[in-house]
N, C-alpha and C positions, 0 to 999 in steps of 0.2 A: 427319325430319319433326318440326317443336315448332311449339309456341301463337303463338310472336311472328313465324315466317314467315309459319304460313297467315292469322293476323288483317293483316300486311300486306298481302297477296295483296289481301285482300277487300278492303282498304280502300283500294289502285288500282285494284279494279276490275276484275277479275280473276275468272273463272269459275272453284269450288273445285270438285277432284275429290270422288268417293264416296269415296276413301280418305283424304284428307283432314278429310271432314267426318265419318268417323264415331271416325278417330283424335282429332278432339276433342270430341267427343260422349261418347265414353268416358274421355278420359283424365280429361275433370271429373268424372264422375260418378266414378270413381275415385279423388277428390280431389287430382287429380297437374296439376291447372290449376285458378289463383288465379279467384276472382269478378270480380276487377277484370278480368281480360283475357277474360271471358268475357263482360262489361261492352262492352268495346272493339267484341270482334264483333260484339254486337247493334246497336251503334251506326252501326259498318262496312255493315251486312247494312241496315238503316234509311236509310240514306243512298244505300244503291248497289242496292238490292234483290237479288234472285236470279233467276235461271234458274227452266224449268219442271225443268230437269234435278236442277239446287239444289236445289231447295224437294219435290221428290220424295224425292233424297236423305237430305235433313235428316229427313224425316217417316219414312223407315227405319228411321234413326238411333237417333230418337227408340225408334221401334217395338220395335227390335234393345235396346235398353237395360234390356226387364224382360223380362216374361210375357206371353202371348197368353193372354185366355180363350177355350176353347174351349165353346163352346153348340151342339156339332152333336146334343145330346143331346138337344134342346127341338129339338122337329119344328113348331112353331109359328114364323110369321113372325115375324123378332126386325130391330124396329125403330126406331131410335132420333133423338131430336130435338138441333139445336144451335143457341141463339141465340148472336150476335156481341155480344150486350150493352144493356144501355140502363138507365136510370133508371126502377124500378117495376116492371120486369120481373120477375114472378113466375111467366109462364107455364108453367116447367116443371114445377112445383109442384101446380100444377090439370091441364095436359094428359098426364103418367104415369099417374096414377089412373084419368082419363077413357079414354086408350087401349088403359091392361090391362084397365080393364072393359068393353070391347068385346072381348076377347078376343085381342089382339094384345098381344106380348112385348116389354118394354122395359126393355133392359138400360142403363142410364142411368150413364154417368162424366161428371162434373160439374165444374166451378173455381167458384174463390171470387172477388172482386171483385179488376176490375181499374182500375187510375186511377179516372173518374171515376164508375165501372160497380159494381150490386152481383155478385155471384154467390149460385150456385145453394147450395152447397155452406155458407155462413155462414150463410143461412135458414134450412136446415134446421138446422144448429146451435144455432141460438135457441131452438127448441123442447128444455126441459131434457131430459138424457143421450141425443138423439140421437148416435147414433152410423155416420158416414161413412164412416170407415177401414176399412170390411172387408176382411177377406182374400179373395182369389177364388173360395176353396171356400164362405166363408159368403157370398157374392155369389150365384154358384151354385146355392146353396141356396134361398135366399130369393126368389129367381128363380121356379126350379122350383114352388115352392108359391103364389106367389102373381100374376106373370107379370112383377113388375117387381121394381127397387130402385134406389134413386140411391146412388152412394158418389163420392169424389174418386180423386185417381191414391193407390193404397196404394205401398209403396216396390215393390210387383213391378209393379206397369202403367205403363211407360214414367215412370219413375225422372228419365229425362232432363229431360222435358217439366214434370216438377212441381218440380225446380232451376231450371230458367230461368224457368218463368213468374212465381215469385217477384220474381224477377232482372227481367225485363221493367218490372216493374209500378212499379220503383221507379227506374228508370232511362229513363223515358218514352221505349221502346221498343216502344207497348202496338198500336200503329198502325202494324202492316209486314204488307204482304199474307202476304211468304212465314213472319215469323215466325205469325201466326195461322193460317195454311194447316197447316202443321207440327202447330203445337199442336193444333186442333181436331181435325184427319185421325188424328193417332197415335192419341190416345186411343181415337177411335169403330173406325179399324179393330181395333184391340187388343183390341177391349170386346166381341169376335167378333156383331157385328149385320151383318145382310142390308144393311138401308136405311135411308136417311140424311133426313131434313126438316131443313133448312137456314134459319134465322129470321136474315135478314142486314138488319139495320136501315140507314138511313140519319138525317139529320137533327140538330139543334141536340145532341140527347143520346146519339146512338150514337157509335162509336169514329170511322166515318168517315162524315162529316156530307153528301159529296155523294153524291147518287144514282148517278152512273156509278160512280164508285169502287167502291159496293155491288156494283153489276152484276160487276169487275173482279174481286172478292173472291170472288165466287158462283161466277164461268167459272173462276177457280182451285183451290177446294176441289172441283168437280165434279168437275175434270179429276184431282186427284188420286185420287179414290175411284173412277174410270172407272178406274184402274190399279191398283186394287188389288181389282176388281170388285165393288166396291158402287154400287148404284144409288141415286144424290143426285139431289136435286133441292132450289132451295133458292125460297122466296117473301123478296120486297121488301117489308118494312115501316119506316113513318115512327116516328120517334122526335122527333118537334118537340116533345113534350110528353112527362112522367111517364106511365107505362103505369097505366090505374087510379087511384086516389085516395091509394094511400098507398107512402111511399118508405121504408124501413128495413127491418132484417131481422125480425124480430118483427113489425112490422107488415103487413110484406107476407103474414108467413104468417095473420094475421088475415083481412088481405082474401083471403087464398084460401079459408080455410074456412069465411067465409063466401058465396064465390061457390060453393062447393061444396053448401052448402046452402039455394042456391037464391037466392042476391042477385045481382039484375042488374046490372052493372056495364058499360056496352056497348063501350066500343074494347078493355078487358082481355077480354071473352067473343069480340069477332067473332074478334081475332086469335088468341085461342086453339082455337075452334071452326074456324077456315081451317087450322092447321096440324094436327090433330088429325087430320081428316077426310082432309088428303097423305097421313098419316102408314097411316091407316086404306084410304087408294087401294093405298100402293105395298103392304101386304100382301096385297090382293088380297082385303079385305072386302067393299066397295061397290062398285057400279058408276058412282056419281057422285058429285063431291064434295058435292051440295047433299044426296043421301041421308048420306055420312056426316056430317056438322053435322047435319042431326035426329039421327042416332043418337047422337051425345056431344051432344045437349041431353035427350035423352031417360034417358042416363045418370047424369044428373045430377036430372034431376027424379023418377028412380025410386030416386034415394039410393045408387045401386051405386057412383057415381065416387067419393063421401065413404067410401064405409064402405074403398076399396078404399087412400084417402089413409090412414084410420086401421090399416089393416094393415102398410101402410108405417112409420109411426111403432109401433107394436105392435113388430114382426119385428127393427124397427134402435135398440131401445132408447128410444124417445121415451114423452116423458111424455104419454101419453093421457087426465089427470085436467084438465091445463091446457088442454088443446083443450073438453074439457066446459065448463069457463065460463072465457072467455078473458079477465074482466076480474080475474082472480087472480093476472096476471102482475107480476113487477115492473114502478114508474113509476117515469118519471123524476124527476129534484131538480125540473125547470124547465121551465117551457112557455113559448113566445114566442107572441105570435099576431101577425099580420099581415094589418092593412088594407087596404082600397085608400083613396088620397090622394082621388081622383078617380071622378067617373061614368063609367059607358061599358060599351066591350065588351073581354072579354079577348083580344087580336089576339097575341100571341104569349107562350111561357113560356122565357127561355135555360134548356135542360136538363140543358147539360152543365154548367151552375154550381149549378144545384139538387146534383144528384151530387156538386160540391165540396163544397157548404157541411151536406147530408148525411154524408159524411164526416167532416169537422170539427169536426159534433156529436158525433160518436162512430160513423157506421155503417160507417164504412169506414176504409182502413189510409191512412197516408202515409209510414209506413217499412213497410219487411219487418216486424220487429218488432212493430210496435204490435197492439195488442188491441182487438179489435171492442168495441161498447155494443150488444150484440142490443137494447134496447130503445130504442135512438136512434133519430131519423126524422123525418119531414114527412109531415102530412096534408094534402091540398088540400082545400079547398072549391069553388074554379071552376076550370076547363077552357076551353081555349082556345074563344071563341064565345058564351062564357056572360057574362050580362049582369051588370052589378057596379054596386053603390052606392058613393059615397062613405064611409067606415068600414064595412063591409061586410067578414067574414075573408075571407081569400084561401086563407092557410097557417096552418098550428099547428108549430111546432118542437117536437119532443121530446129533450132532453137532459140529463145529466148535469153540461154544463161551464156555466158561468155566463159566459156572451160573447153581449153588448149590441148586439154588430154583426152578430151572427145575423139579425135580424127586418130592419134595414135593409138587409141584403144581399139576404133572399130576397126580399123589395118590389122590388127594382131586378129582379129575374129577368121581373117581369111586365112587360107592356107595353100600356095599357089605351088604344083609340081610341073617336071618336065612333059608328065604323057598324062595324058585325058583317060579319068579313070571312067568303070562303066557306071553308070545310074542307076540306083538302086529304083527300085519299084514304089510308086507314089501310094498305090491301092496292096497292102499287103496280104489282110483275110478281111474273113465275112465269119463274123461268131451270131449263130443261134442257140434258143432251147436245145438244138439236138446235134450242136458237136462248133466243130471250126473248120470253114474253106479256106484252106492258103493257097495265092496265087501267086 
């Protein structure tokens, strides 16, 4: 068995054994197979997809590669949230806090941004000497005392999955069901949690832009965690637009703390209050979702979800002076702002280029390599529906690099008509084991 048959296999098309996939699973992460043909596969795999059989496989693979945590020691329900991605997306940030302070366990393994997507795991970074990398016992730990903690894959939690998805991100590979099936499942089964809330975006700014596709994505990570018996369940949300007002990682954790303490911000609270409130069903808190949303609004307005944000950064090394007055953080060299040319109504925002050209300014990676600008980013001022004058901001850029084509770029993102078109719906379906709710 070697790299260069089974990556031909795949790339006719060719259904790979379980010994096959885990003999290359291992032998990279045992450095005895090159990037470049690990490269190959993903591309192979991208092209020709996988089997249910595959893509179980793989997520073994994965699994088999480090450590399992074990949490049978927390008799509390331990359940855990995964978005697919999007521009703005800060929800996990605000719904941990808001979950453990209802009294449900959330043991939270997170990534960091993919192509045109931020992650979870570079946000919290932002805030000075947090610290992600724990080991499983200070995971464990920090758990135990306070019911949550977010960390990345350390090298013992599936080792595999944190080589590749590197390797993904820069080889735009980022968008294969079975590869994100794998990824997401390993982690969450590893990260030893009961249940699963599944946030699978569609639209201009998520990974995959059409709605079925979502649905396709959802019936496949179910199906994976039905076999490994965890109870998934994943909601259909729209990504046509930036989640919230503000896009970068520094900035995002602004606007969570201050939704935390009490700013309304309404497409980032509903979506966040609809998944919270899953999250808070499948442990067996409430008896309806509309009782759990009062109860994580109620957590919030009683201070408990903020203080329980600030124990998180407390317990994982984070600078707690700079959350006290957030305008003490580093600013950038250079602000763009951006007009609108024109009157009218804002009818739509491209989001997956916003995410470019965030990036670009510094919020996100374009090699393996490069180095985030935690204080890089875009603020909005209108949202799609919202009415706009001629010179009127739109956007503020915040960055580091001095590039003139920034504000022209993000103007072209916008798309401004004479009549206020209707809004499409934030909360689309609800996919389980036994079909799909569309609302």
């Amino acid at each position: 068995m070697n790299a260069v048959e089974i990556i031909r296999k795949k790339r006719n098309n060719f259904e790979l054994t379980a010994e096959e996939i885990n003999f290359i699973i291992r032998e990279y992460c045992n450095n005895k197979i090159a990037d470049y043909q690990i490269s190959a596969l993903l591309m192979a795999i991208y092209f020709n997809g996988m089997t249910e059989d595959e893509t179980f496989n793989l997520t073994s693979a994965y699994i088999n590669s480090g450590q399992k945590i074990d949490l049978s020691f927390i008799k509390n329900p331990k359940v855990d949230k995964h978005s697919t991605g999007g521009v703005g997306d800060k929800i996990s940030l605000l719904l941990a806090p808001i979950v453990a302070a209802c009294g449900v366990t959330v043991p939270m393994i997170s990534g960091r941004g993919l192509g045109h997507t931020g992650g979870t795991l570079d946000k919290l970074e932002s805030i000075p000497n947090f610290k992600t990398n724990l080991s499983i016992e200070e995971f464990k730990k920090i758990i135990s005392e306070i019911n949550v903690s977010m960390i990345g894959q350390t090298s013992e939690i599936v080792p595999a999955d944190k080589k590749i998805y590197a390797l993904r991100d820069v080889t735009s590979t980022v968008d294969s069901i079975p590869l994100i099936s794998a990824s997401i499942m390993s982690k969450k089964v590893a990260s030893g949690i009961d249940s699963l809330v599944l946030d699978i975006k569609y639209g201009s700014g998520a990974i995959f832009q059409d709605y079925h596709k979502s649905i396709e994505l959802a019936k496949a990570l179910i199906n994976i965690g039905n076999k490994f018996n965890k109870n998934v369940i994943a909601i259909i949300t729209s990504m046509d637009e930036p989640l919230g007002k503000m896009v970068g990682n520094w900035l995002e954790v602004v606007e969570t703390v201050l939704c935390l303490r009490g700013k309304i911000v309404p497409d980032l609270l509903d979506v966040t209050f609809r998944l919270s409130a899953e999250m808070l069903s499948l442990a067996g808190k409430i008896n309806s979702i509309e009782e759990g949303i009062n109860l994580c609004k109620q957590k919030i307005e009683d201070g408990s979800a903020y203080r329980k944000f600030l124990e998180i950064v407390k317990l994982q090394n984070g600078d707690l002076q700079i959350l006290d007055d957030l305008s003490n953080y580093p600013k950038s060299k250079y602000t763009f702002s951006v007009t609108a040319k024109t009157s009218g109504f804002i009818n739509s925002i491209n989001t997956r280029e916003v995410g470019l050209i965030a990036n670009s300014a510094g919020a996100g990676r374009l090699t393996m390599n490069d180095k985030i600008d935690p204080k890089a980013g875009i603020v909005f001022s209108k949202k799609i529906g919202d009415e706009v004058k001629s010179g009127e901001f739109l956007a503020t850029i915040y960055t580091d690099i001095n590039d003139q084509h920034f504000e022209e770029n993000l103007r072209n993102c916008f798309t401004i008509g004479s009549e206020k078109i209707k809004l499409k719906p934030l909360i689309r379906a609800k996919v389980t084991k036994n079909g799909v709710e569309e609302y």
